[in-house]
N, C-alpha and C positions, 0 to 999 in steps of 0.2 A: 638778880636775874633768876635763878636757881625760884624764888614765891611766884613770878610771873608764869614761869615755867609749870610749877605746880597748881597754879590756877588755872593755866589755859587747860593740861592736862584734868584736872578737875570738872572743869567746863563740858570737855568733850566726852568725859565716862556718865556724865547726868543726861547728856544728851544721845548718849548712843543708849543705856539705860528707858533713854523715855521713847525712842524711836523703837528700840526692841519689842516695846508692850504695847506701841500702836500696831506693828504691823501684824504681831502673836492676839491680837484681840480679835476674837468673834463675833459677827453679827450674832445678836439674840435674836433668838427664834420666836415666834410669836408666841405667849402665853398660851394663847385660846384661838386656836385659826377660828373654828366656828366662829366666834363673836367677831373677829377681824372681817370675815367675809358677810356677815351678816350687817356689819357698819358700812362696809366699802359696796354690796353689792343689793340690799335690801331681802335678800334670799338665800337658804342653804339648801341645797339638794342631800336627799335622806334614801336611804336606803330600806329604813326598817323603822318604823312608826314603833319601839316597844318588841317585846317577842316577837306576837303574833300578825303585826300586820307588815305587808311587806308586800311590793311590785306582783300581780297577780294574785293579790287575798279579794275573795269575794266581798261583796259588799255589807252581805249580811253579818258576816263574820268581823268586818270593820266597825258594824254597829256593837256586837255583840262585845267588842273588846274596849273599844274607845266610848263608847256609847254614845247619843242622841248629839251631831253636831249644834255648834250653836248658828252655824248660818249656813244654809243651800244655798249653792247656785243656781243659776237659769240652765246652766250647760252641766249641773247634777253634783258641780265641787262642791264637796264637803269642807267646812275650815272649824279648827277646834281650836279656840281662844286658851291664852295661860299655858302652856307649853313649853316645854327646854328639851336640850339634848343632853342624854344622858353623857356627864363626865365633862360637860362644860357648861358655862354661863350664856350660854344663847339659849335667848329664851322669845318667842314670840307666838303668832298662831302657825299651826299644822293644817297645812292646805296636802287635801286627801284627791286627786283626779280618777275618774274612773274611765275604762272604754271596755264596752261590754261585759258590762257589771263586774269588774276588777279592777285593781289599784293600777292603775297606769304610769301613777305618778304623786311623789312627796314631798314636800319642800316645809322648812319653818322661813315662817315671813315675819319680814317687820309689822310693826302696828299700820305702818303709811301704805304698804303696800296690801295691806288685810283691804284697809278701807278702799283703796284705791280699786279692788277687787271687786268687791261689795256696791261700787254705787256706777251707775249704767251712764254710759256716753252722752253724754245730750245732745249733740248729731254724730251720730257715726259716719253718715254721707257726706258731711262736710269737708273736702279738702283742708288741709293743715297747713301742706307746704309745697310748694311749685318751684321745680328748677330755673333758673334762669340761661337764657339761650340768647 
């Protein structure tokens, strides 16, 4: 009687043991949010291109520091292909927006949505989708 005893009591310390270190474990934090958000969302919102460029840098100044983008927009975006955020592995193009000749706006993009960017509606007038009533 006295081994069964000592087994069940055995049983129940491995098990209070293994329940103790599930409930004491932590979610792991993401490695790299950047690259997380840039998988799950196709975009990371930036604050600072680099020292000098940054929410209200002139445009000229954006040339001067990044230099000649590799592709204009119609509506004047600047995108700079080969790019990463310093201190993580997101790496994609640097979409530069202007509004009255300053940086309005900075985002690193996936390659799908660079392209996606880059190539014009083939009808924009065309309805997509209609409620149904």
């Amino acid at each position: 009687m006295n081994v069964h005893l000592l087994r069940r009591l055995s049983l129940a310390a491995v098990s209070l043991l293994g329940l103790v270190s599930i409930v004491s474990a932590k979610p792991a934090a993401p490695a790299d949010p950047a690259v997380a958000q840039l998988a799950r969302t196709g975009t990371v919102s930036l604050k600072a291109a680099g020292p000098y460029v940054e929410i209200g840098t002139y445009a000229i100044q954006v040339s001067t520091k990044l230099g000649k983008p590799n592709f204009s927009l119609s509506d004047g975006t600047w995108l700079y292909e080969g790019r990463a955020i310093e201190g993580s592995n997101a790496t994609g193009t640097l979409v530069v927006k202007f509004k009255d000749g300053r940086v309005s706006d900075l985002a690193l993009v996936t390659p799908a949505v660079a392209i996606a960017m880059r190539t014009p509606a083939k009808n924009p007038d065309r309805m997509v989708a209609k409620t149904s009533n």
